[in-house]
C-alpha positions in Angstrom: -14.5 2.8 9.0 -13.3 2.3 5.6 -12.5 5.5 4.1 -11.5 6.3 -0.2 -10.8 8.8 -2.7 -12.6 8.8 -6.1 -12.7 10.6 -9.5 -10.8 11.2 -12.2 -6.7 11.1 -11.8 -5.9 14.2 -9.9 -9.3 15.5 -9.0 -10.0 12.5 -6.6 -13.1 13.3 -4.0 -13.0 11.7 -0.8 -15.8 9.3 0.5 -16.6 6.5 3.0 -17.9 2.8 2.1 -21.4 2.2 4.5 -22.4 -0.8 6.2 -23.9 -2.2 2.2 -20.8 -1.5 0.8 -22.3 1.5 -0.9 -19.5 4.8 -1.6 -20.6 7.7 -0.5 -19.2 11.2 -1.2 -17.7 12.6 1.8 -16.7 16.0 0.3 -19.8 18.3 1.5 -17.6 17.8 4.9 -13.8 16.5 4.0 -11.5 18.5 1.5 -9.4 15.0 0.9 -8.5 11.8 2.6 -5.1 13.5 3.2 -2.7 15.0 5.8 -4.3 16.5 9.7 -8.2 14.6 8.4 -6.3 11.7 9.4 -5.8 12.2 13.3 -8.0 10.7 15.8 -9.7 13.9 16.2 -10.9 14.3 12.5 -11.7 10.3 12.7 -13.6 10.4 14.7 -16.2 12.8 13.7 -16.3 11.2 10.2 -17.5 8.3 12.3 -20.6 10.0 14.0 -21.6 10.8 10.9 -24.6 9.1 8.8 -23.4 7.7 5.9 -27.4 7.7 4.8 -26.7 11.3 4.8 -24.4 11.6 2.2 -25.0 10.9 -1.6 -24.0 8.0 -3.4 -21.2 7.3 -5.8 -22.3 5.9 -9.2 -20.8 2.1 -9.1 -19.0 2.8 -12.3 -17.1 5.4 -10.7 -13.0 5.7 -11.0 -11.4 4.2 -7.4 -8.0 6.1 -6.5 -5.3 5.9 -4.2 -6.7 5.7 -1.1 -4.8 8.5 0.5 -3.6 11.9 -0.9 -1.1 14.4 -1.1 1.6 11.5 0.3 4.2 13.3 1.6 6.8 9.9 2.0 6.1 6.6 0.1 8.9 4.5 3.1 9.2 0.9 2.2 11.0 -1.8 4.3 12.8 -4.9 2.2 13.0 -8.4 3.2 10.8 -8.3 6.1 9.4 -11.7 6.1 11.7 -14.7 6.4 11.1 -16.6 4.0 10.7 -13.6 1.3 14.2 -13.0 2.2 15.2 -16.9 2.0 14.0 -17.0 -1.9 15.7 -13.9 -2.5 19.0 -15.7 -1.1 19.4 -12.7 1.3 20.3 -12.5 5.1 17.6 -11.1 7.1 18.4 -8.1 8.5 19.4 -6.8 11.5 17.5 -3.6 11.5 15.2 -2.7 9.1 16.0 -2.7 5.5 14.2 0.8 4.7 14.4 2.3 1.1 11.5 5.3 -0.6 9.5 4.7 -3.8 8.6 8.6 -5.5 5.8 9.7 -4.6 4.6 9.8 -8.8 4.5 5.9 -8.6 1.4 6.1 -6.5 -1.9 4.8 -8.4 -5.7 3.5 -7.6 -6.1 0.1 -7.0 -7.6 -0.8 -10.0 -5.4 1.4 -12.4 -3.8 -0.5 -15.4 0.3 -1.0 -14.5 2.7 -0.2 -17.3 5.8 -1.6 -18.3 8.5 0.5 -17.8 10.7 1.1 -21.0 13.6 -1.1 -20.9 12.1 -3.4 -18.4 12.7 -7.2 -18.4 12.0 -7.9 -14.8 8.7 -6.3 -13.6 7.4 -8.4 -10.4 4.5 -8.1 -8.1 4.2 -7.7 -4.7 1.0 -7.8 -1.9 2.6 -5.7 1.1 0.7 -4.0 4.0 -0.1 -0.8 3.8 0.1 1.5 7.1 -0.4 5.1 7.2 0.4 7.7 9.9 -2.3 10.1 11.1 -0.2 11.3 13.5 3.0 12.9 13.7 5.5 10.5 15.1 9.1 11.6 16.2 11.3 9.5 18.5 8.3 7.4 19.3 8.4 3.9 21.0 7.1 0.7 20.6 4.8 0.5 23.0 3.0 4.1 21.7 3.8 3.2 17.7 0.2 2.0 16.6 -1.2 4.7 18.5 0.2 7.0 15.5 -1.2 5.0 12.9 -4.6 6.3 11.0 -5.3 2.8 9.2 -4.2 0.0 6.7 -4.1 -0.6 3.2 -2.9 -2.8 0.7 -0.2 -1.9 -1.7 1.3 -3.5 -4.8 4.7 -2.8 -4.3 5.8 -3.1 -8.1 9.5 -3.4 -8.6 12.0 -3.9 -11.4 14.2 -6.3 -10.3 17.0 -5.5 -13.4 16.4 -1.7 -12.6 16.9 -2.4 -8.9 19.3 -5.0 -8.4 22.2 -3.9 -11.6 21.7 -0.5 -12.5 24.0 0.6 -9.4 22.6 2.9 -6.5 19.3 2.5 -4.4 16.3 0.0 -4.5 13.9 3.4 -5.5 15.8 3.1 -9.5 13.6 -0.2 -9.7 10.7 1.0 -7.5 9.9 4.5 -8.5 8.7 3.7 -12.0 4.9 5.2 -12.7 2.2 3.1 -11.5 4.6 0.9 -9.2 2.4 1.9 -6.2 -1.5 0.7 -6.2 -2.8 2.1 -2.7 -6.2 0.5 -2.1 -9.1 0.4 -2.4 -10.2 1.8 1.2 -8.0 2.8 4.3 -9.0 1.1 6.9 -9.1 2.9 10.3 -6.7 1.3 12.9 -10.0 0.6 15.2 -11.3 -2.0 12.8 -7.5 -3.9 12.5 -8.0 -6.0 15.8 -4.2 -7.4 15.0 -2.2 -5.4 12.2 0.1 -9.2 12.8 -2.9 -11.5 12.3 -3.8 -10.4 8.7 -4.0 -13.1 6.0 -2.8 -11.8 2.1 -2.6 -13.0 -1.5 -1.7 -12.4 -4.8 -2.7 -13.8 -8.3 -1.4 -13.5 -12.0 -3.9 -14.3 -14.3 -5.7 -16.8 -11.8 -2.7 -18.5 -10.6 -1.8 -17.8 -7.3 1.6 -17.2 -6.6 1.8 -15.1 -3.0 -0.2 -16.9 -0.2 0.9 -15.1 3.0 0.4 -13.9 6.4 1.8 -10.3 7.8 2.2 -12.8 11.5 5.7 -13.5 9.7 7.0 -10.2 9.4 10.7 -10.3 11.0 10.0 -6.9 12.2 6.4 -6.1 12.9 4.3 -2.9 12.3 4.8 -1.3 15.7 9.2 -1.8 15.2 9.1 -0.6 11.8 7.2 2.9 12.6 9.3 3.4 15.6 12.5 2.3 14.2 11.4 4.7 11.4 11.2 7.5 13.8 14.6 7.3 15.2 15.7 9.1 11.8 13.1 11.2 10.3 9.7 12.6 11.4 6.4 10.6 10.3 3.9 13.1 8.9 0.0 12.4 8.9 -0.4 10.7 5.6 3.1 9.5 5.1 2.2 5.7 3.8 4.9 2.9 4.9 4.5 -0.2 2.8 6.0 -3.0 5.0 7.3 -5.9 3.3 6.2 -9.0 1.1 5.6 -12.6 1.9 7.3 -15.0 -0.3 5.7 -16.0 -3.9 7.7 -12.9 -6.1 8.6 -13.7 -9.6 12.4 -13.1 -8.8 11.3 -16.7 -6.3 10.2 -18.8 -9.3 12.1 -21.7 -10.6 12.0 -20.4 -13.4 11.7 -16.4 -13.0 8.7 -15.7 -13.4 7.8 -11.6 -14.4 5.0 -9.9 -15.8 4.1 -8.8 -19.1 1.6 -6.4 -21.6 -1.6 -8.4 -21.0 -1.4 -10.1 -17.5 -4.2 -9.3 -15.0 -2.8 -9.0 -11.1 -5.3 -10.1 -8.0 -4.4 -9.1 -4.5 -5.7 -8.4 -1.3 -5.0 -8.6 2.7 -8.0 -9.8 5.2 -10.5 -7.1 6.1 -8.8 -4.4 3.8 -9.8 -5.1 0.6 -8.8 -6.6 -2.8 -7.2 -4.8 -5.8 -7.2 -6.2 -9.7 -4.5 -4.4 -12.2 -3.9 -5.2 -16.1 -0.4 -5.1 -17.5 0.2 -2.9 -20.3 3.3 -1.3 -22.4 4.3 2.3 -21.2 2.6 4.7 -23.4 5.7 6.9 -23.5 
């Protein structure tokens, strides 16, 4: 099942895609794709329902993030090997974990601004995963079973902000509109292999990330149970999980974006998203 939000920014509805690829409006019997509607239980009665039931969403219609009321944006750095290579970094030996805010979340298809300041805005097609059920102290073996679905996410970063302006990763990460969630989430039943998913990113028709999440150093099941070991997942927490190589920061020369570039990315089976580039209006 591939489930959305849609509306204006901040009045987002929730609905479901049908087997023609037609939205409908889930919110005669959802409040929001958010929070305790993403455990099993909720899941699965979305899924007995008729989607030929529901009414349909004019085509035109404004896509948002595809969950709500986040209550942690987690991300985990240099998770793929050869991400990690180009960035002339060690892999890890745990899990490199850092937060974007919350306020960097956006729809898929929303324009991403240039930060004030910024000289080294970069892209990044990660897989999304997001928790539908509380997960504390969990194991391996039982992570996935806490997981509501995937997503993509455009993990937006400014690498001067990040890397030179002293402190945490989130200074470069956190900026507004650094997190495209989207379009759908896709319920965990219809991700045969969360390791087995192909992904991609293009600027302006050149395509610079060509990936697959089966190189992740740590894979999705490690990450939400390492995660655990410190802090309690929360239905709808998102964890973005790491980016395959193909970042500007990795171009001889660097390579970053700016006001007028169009971004193209998607993962296998969850979905593409497409963002223009524009100045921050403030």
């Amino acid at each position: 099942m591939k489930l959305l939000r849609f509306g204006d920014r901040g009045a987002e509805r929730p609905g479901m895609v049908d087997a023609d690829g037609i939205i409908r409006d889930l919110s005669s019997v959802l409040e929001d794709v958010a929070g305790d509607a993403l455990g099993d239980e909720q899941i699965a009665k979305l899924r007995a329902i008729d989607p030929s039931t529901l009414p349909i969403v004019a085509a035109a219609t404004r896509i948002g993030a595809c969950v709500g009321q986040v209550g942690k944006f987690i991300c985990i750095g240099l998770n793929y090997s050869d991400h990690a290579a180009e960035a002339g970094m060690a892999l890890p030996d745990e899990p490199v974990v850092f937060f974007k805010a919350t306020s960097a979340i956006s729809g898929p298809y929303d324009d991403v601004e240039i930060p004030r300041g910024s000289v080294k805005t970069d892209w990044e097609v990660e897989l999304g995963v997001v928790i539908g059920k509380a997960a504390k102290y969990v194991s391996r073996e039982d992570a996935l079973s806490h997981v509501a679905g995937y997503c993509v996410v455009n993990d937006l970063s400014e690498r001067d902000f990040q890397l030179h302006r002293s402190g945490q990763w989130v200074k470069g990460k956190s900026c507004d509109t650094f997190g495209p969630i989207g379009p759908w989430l896709v319920t965990r039943d219809e991700v045969e292999d969360p390791q087995n998913l192909d992904m991609h990113l293009e600027v302006n028709g050149r395509r610079y990330q060509d990936g697959s999440t089966s190189t992740m150093h740590f894979d999705v099941a490690t990450v939400i149970s390492h995660l655990s070991q410190f802090m309690s997942l929360q239905p709808g927490d998102v964890i973005s999980t790491g980016t395959p190589p193909g970042v500007g920061m990795g171009q001889k020369p660097e390579t970053y974006l700016k006001a007028g570039d169009r971004m193209t990315l998607g993962i296998s089976g969850l979905g593409e998203q497409s963002q223009n580039v524009r100045p921050s209006e403030y």
